[in-house]
Phi, psi and omega in degrees: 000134191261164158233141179260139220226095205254073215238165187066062202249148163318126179284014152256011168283152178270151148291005164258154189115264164006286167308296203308306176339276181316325180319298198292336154292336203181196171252136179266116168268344251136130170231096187241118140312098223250125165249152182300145168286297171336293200261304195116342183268168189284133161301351168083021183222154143184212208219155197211089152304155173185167189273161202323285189294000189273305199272345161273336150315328175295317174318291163316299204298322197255348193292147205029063162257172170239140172225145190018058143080020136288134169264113178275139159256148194230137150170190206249129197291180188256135158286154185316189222339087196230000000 
């Protein structure tokens, strides 16, 4: 399992926005959206598990793409405390 590391995103995408994206490589085992603690609101990044080979195609396939009107960056996240 990859973790996809999914940053310069609209601040109206959902994780089903997302999840749909992602879909079409493979199976999304996970989506998570990192919101401000303060505000609640979205930050404009987050992370997409998929099994390796599924998720280095997404990668290849989505990185500087354009989404909901955005050049999305895709690549493979750093592990926690890096």
């Amino acid at each position: 399992m990859k973790s996809i590391y999914v940053g310069n995103l609209a601040y109206s995408a959902s994780e089903e926005d997302i999840k749909q994206l992602f879909s079409k490589y493979g199976n999304v085992a996970s989506v998570k959206l990192i919101n401000d603690r303060e505000t609640g609101r979205a930050k404009g990044f987050g992370f997409v598990e998929m099994d390796d080979a599924q998720a280095l195609q997404a990668i290849s396939s989505l990185d500087n793409t354009d989404f909901m009107g955005r050049m999305i960056r895709v690549n493979e996240a750093n592990p926690k405390g890096r």
